[in-house]
VOGU-3710 file (C-alpha; in Angstrom, 3 decimals, decimal comma):
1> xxxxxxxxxx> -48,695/-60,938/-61,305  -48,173/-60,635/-57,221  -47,169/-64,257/-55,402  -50,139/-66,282/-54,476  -51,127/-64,979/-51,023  -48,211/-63,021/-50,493  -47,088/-60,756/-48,161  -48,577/-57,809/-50,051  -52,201/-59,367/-50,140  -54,616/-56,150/-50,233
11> xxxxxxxxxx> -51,805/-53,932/-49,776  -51,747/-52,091/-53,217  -49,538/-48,975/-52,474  -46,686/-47,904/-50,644  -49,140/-46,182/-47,552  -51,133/-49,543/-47,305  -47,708/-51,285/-46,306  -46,948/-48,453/-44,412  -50,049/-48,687/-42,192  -49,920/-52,287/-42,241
21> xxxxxxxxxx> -46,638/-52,205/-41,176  -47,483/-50,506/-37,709  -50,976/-52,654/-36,776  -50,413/-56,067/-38,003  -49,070/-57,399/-34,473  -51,241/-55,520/-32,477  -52,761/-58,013/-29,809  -56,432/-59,342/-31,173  -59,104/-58,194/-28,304  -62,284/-60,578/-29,448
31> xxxxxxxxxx> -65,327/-58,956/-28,408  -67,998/-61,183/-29,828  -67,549/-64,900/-30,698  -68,691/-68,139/-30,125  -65,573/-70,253/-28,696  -66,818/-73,234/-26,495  -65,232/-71,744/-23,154  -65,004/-75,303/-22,028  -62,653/-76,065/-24,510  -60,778/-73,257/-23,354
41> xxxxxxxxxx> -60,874/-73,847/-19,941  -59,427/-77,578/-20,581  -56,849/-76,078/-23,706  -58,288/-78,770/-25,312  -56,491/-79,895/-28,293  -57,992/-81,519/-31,913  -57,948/-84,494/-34,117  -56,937/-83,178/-37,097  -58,062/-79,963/-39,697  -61,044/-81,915/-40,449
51> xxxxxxxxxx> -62,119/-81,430/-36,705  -60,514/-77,766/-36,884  -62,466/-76,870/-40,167  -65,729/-78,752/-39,875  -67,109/-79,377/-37,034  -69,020/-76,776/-36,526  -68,037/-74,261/-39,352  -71,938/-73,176/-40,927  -69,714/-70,729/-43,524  -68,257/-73,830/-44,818
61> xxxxxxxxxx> -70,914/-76,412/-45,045  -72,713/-73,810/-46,909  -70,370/-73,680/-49,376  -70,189/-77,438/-49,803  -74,107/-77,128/-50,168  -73,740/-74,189/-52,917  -71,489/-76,706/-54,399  -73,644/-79,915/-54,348  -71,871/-81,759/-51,833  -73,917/-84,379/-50,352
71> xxxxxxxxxx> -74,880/-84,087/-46,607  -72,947/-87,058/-45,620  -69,607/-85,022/-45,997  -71,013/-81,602/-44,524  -73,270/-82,889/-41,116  -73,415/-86,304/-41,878  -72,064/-89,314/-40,882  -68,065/-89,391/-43,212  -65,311/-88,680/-41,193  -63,076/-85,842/-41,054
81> xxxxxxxxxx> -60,496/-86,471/-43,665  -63,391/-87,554/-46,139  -65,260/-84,023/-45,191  -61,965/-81,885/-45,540  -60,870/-83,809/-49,056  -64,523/-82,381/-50,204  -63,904/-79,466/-48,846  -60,781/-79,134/-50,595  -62,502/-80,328/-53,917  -64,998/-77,538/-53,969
91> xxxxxxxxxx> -62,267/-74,796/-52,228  -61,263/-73,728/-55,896  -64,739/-72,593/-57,391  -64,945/-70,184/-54,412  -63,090/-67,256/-56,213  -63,640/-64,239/-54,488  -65,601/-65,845/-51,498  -64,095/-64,652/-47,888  -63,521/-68,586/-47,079  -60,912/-68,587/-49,776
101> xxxxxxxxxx> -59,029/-66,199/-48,551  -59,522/-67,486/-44,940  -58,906/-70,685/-44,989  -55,349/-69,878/-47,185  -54,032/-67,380/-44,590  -55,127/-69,659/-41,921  -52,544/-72,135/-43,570  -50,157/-70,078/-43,763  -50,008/-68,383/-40,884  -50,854/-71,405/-38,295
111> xxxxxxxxxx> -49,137/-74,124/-40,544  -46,777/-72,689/-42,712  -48,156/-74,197/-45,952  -48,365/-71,490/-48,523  -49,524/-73,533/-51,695  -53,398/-73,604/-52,853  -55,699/-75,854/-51,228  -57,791/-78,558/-53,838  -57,930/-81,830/-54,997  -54,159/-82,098/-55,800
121> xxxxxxxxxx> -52,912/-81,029/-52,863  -55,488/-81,902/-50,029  -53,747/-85,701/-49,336  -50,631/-83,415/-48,894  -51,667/-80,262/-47,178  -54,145/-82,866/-44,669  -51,249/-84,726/-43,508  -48,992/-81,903/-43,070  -51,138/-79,664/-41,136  -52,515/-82,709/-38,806
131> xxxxxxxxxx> -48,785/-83,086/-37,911  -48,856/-79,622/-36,675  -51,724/-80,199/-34,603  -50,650/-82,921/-32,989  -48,583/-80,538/-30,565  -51,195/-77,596/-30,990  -53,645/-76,877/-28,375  -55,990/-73,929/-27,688  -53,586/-72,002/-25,937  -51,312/-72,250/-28,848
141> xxxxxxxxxx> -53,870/-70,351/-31,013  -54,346/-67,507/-28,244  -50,399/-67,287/-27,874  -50,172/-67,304/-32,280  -52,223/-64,102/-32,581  -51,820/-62,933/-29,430  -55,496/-62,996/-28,264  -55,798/-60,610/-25,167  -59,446/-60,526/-24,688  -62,134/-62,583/-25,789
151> xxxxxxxxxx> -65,500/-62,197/-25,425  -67,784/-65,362/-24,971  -71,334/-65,537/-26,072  -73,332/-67,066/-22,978  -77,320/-67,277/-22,113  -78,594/-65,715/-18,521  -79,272/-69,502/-17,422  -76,018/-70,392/-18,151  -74,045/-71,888/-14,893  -70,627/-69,232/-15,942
161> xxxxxxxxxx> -68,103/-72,052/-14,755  -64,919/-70,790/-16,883  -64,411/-66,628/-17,124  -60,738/-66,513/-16,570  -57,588/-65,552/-17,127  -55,952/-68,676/-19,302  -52,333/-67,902/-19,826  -52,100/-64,560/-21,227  -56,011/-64,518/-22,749  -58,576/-62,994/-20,680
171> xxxxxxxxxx> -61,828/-64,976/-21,689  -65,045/-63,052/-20,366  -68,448/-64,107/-20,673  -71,052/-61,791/-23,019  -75,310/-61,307/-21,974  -77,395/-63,024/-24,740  -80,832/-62,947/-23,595  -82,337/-63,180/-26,962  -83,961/-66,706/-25,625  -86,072/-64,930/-22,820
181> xxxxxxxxxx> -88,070/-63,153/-25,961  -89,548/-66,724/-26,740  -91,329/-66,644/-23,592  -91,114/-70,819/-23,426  -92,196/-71,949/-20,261  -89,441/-74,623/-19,872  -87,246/-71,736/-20,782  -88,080/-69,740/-17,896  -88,152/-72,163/-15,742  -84,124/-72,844/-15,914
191> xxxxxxxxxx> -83,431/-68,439/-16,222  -85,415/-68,673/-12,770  -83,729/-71,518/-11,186  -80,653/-69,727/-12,081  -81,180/-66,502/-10,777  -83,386/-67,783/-7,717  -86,410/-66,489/-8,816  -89,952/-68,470/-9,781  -91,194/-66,472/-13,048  -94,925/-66,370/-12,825
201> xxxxxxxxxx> -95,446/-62,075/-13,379  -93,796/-60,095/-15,501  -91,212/-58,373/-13,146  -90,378/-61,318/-11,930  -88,842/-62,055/-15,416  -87,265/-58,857/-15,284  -85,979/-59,255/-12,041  -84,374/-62,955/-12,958  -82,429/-61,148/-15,879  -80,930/-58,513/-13,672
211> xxxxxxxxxx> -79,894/-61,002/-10,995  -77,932/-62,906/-13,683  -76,769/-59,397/-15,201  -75,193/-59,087/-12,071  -74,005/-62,399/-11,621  -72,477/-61,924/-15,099  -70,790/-58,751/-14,828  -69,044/-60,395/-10,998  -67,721/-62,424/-13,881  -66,439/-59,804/-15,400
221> xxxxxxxxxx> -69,078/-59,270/-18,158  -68,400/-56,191/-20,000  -70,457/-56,651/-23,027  -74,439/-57,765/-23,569  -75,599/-58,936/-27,233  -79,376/-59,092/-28,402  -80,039/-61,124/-31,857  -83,459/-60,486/-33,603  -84,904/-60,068/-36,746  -85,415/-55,938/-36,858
231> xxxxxxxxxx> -86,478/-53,499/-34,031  -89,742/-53,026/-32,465  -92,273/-51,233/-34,401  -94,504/-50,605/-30,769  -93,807/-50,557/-27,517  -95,997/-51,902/-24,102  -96,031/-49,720/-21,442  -95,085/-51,808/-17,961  -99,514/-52,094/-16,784  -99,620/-53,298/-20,430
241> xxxxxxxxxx> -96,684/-55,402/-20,842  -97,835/-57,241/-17,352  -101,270/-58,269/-18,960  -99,656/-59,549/-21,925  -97,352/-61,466/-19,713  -99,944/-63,353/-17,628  -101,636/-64,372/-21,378  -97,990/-65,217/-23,032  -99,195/-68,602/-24,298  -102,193/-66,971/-26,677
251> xxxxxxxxxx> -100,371/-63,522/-27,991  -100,304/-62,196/-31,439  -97,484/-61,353/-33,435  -97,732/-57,393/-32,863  -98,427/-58,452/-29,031  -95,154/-60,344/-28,315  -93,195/-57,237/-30,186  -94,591/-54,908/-27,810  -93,812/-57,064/-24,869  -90,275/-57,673/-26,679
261> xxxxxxxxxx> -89,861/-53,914/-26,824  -91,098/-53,115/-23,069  -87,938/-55,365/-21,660  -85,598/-54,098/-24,751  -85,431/-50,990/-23,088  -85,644/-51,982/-19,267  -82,800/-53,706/-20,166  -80,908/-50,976/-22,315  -81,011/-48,684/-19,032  -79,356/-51,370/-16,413
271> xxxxxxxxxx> -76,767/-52,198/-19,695  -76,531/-48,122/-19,248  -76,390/-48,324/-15,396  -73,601/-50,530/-15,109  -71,407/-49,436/-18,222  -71,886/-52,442/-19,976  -71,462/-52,219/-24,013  -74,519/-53,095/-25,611  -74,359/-54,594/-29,218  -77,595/-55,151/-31,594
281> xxxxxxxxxx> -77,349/-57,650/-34,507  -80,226/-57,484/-36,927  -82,357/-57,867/-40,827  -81,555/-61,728/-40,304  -84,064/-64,282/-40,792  -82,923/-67,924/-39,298  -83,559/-71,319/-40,360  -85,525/-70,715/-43,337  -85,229/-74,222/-44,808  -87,810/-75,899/-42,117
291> xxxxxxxxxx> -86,624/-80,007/-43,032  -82,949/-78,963/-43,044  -83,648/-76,712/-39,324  -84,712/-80,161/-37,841  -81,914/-82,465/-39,209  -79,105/-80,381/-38,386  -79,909/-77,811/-36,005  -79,678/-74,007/-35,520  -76,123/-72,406/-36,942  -75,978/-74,668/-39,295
301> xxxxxxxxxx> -76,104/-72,710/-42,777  -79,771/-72,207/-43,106  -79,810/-68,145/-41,958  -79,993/-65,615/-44,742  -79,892/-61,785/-45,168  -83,250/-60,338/-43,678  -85,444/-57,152/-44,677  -83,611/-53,785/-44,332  -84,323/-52,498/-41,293  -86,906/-49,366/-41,396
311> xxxxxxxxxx> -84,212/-46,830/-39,786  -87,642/-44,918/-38,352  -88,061/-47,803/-35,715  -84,321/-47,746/-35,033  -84,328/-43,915/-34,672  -87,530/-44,195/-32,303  -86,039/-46,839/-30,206  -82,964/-44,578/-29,110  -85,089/-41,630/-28,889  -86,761/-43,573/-25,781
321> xxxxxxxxxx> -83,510/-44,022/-24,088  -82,209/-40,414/-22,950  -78,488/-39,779/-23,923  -77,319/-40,006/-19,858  -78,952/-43,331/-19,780  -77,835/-44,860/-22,868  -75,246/-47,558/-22,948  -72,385/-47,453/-25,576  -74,115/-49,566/-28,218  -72,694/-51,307/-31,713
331> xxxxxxxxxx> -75,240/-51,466/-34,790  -74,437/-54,439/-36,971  -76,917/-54,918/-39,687  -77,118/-58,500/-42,421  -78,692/-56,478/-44,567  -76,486/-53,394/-45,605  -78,538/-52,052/-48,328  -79,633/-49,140/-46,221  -76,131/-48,633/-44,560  -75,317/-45,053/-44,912
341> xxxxxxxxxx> -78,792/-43,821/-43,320  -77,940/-46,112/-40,166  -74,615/-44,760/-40,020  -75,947/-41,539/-40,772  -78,002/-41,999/-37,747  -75,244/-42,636/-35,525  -74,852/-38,884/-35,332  -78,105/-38,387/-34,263  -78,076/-39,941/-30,800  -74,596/-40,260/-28,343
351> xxxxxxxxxx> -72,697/-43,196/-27,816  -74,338/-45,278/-30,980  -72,233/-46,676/-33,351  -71,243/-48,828/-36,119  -70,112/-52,206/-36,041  -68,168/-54,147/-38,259  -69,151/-55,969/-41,687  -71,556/-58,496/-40,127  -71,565/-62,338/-41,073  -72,640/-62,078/-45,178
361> xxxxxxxxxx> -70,994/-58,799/-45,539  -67,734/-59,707/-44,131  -66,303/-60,373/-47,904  -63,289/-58,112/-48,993  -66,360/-55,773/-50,652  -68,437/-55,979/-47,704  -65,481/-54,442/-45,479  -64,643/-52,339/-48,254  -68,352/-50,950/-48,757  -68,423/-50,801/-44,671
371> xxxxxxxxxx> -65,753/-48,458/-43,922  -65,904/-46,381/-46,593  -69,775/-45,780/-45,893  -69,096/-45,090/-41,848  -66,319/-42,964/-43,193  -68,725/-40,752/-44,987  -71,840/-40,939/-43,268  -70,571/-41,292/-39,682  -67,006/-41,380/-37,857  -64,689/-44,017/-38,826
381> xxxxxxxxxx> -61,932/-43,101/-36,189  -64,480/-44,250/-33,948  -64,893/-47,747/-35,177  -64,346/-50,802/-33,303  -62,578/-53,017/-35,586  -63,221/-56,260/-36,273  -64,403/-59,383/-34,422  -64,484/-63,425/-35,339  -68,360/-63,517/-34,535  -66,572/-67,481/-35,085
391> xxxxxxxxxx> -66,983/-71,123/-32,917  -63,274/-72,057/-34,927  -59,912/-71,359/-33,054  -58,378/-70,978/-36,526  -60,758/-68,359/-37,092  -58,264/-65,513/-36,033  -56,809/-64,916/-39,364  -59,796/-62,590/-39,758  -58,179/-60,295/-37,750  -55,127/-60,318/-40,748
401> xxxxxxxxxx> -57,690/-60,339/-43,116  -59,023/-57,191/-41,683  -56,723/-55,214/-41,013  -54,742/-55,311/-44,697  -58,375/-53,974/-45,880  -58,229/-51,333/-43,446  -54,587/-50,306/-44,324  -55,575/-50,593/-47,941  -58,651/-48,283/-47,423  -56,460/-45,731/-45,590
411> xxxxxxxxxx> -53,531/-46,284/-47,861  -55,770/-45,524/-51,107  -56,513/-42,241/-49,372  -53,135/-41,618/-48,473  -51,594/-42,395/-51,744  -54,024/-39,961/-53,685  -53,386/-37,035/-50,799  -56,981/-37,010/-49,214  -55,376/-37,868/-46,140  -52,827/-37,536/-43,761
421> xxxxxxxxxx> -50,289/-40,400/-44,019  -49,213/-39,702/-40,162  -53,387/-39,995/-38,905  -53,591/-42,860/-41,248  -51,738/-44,748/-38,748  -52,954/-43,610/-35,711  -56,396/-44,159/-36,827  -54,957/-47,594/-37,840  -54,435/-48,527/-34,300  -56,950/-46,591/-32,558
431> xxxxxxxxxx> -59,242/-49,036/-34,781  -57,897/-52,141/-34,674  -56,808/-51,716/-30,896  -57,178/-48,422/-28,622  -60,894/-47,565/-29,297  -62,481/-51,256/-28,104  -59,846/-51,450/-25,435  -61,059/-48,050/-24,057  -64,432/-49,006/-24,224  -64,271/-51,661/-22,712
441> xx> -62,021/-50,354/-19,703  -59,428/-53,105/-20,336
//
C-alpha cells in the first residue's frame, strides 16, 4: 500500500515520475480565477484556515450540504473554527471527491502537516496550521507556487484600481461582460457612467463595452470570459437587434437570444482585433434552488451541470466569425457528455480550442476523461493546462494536482510504448507552461 499522500500520488510508473520530475516547479500562470484583487493589492493576510477554507469556498459548503450539515456552520452565523471542525467531520466520507485530495495537498504543501484531516485530528491540524498563518500573507502564497501571472475576473463597470505587478506576480484584470446580457436598466446605467457613455440605443451599448475593452486592455487585459447557459440558437441582424433594444423591457425568450447573439459576435471580432484570448464557459444552469439563491447569494453551491450543448449552434456560431477575424478562443463545457464532438470540432475552425476539466469535471476522472478525449479527438499538445477558476489563495495546489494527472496520462502511454518518452516531456511543459505563456504574449 503507497504512503498516504505521498510523493508518488498519481504517479503509477517510472515515465509518470519522469515527466513529473521535469514540470512540477514550473511557475503557475493563472489565467482565469476569482482572487479579490483588493486583497492582493493590500497582501492582506487571514484569521485562521477557517477564514482560508470557508469563506467563500461554494465546493466546500456543498459538500457540508451533501453531508447534512446545518447552514449555521456552512453560510451561517458559527465561527470559523466551529465551520472548519464540521468541515473536518464530514472531510472523511468524501472518498474520491477532488476536495479530498485538495484540501490534503494544500496541507501539506502550505503547512507541512501530512496526516488525514477529521474529527481526531481537526483540534490539532486547526491550531497548527493557524500558527502558520499568522506570518502568511498573500504574497506568501504567490511566492509558494510561484504564481507568475494571474488572471482576475472583473465586470466592464468595474473602476480597475489594482492590475499590477505585486512582487514577482503579475495580476491582470479579465473582460466578463456576461452582466450586459441582462439588459437591467440600473445595470447599464453604471457600464455607461463608466465608459462615459448614456445607453439609450443599441450602439451606444456597444460602444460603452468597447470603451471599457480598451480601458481594460491599457490595463493590460489579455483575456475576455463570457458565462452563459449554451450558445445562441439565432442571431439579430444590427436593424433588428436595434428594435429589440429600444423594447428590452417586454422581449421574449428567443428575442433576448438573438439580441445576445448580435453583440456575441460584435464582440468576438474587437476580442479578434486586439489579440485578446477569448474563453466561453457553458451547459451550466445557476441558482436552481430559488429560497437558498436569496439567503446566500450567487456562487454559493446552488449551480449544477446544464444540458449538453447542441454542437450545431456551436459549429454555426464560429462559422459567422471568418478564420482572420477570429480570436484565439478556449471551449470549457459543465456538461462533458458530448466532449469528443466539441473537441472534434476544434479541428474544424482555426484558433478554437479546448479548455481544461471545468468546475464538476475537475475530479481525477474528469481530467482523466478530458485529456484523453482532446488527445483523440483534437490536439492535446495544444492544450492550455490548467487554471484555479478559485476565490481561495490556497487554491494553487490544483496546479500539483494537475499536473501528476497529466504526467500519469503521458507516463501510461510511455510505459506501454505508444509514445515517445522524450515528447512526453516536452509536451509536459509546453502544457503546463509554454503554450498559455505564448498565447498570451507574456
Amino acid at each position: 500500500m503507497k504512503k498516504f499522500f505521498g510523493d508518488d500520488l498519481f504517479l503509477d510508473t517510472p515515465s509518470a515520475e519522469r515527466i513529473y520530475a521535469k514540470i512540477k516547479d514550473l511557475p503557475i500562470i493563472d489565467y482565469h480565477c476569482h482572487l479579490p484583487p483588493a486583497l492582493v493589492a493590500r497582501d492582506a493576510g487571514f484569521s485562521g484556515i477557517g477564514e482560508l477554507w470557508l469563506a467563500g469556498d461554494h465546493y466546500k459548503w456543498r459538500a457540508m450540504r451533501l453531508c447534512g450539515v446545518d447552514e449555521k456552520y456552512i453560510t451561517g452565523g458559527a465561527d470559523y473554527r466551529e465551520k472548519f471542525m464540521k468541515y473536518a467531520e464530514i472531510l472523511p466520507r468524501l472518498a474520491g471527491n477532488p476536495l479530498y485530495y485538495w484540501t490534503h495537498l494544500e496541507l501539506k504543501q502550505i503547512f507541512g502537516i501530512g496526516e488525514p484531516l477529521n474529527a481526531d485530528s481537526a483540534a490539532r491540524i486547526y491550531d497548527a496550521a493557524n500558527e502558520k498563518l499568522k506570518k502568511m500573507r498573500v504574497s506568501d502564497f504567490f511566492r509558494l507556487y510561484k504564481v507568475e501571472y494571474a488572471a482576475t475576473t472583473d465586470d466592464p463597470a468595474d473602476e480597475l484600481k489594482y492590475p499590477g505587478r505585486y512582487g514577482t506576480t503579475e495580476m491582470r484584470p479579465t473582460f466578463r461582460p456576461d452582466k450586459a446580457w441582462t439588459f437591467d436598466g440600473e445595470y447599464l446605467r453604471r457600464l455607461g457612467g463608466a465608459a462615459g457613455v448614456q445607453i439609450a440605443e443599441w450602439d451606444d451599448l456597444f460602444i460603452a463595452l468597447c470603451r471599457r475593452l480598451d480601458d481594460f486592455a491599457a490595463k493590460g487585459c489579455k483575456i475576455a470570459d463570457h458565462g452563459f447557459s449554451h450558445f445562441p440558437g439565432a442571431y439579430a441582424g444590427d436593424a433588428e437587434a436595434r428594435a429589440l433594444f429600444r423594447r428590452r423591457d417586454s422581449l421574449s425568450g428567443e428575442e433576448k437570444e438573438k439580441l445576445f447573439g448580435n453583440l456575441l459576435l460584435r464582440l468576438t471580432r474587437e476580442y479578434g482585433r486586439r489579440g485578446i484570448l477569448m474563453q466561453i464557459h457553458f451547459a451550466v444552469d445557476r441558482n436552481v434552488h430559488e429560497e437558498m439563491f436569496r439567503r446566500c447569494g450567487a456562487d454559493s453551491g446552488f449551480d449544477v451541470i446544464g444540458e449538453a450543448q447542441d454542437v450545431r449552434d456551436v459549429a454555426a456560431y464560429f462559422d459567422r466569425i471568418p478564420d482572420a477575424e477570429r480570436p484565439e478562443t478556449v471551449l470549457y463545457t459543465l456538461n462533458d457528455g458530448n466532449l469528443p464532438a466539441l473537441a472534434c470540432l476544434t479541428g474544424a475552425f482555426r484558433h478554437v480550442r479546448m479548455g481544461a476539466a471545468w468546475w464538476f469535471n475537475d475530479t481525477v476522472e474528469g481530467i482523466r476523461r478530458n485529456l484523453a478525449t482532446i488527445a483523440e479527438y483534437s490536439a492535446l499538445g495544444t492544450n492550455l493546462g490548467m487554471l484555479t477558476d478559485s476565490r481561495s489563495f490556497s487554491s494553487y495546489a490544483r496546479f500539483d494536482f494537475f499536473r501528476r494527472l497529466l504526467s500519469g496520462y503521458l507516463g501510461g502511454l510511455a510505459e506501454r510504448g505508444e509514445y515517445d518518452i522524450s515528447a512526453a516531456e516536452t509536451v509536459a511543459r509546453d502544457i503546463c507552461y509554454d503554450n498559455i505563456k505564448g498565447v498570451l504574449g507574456l
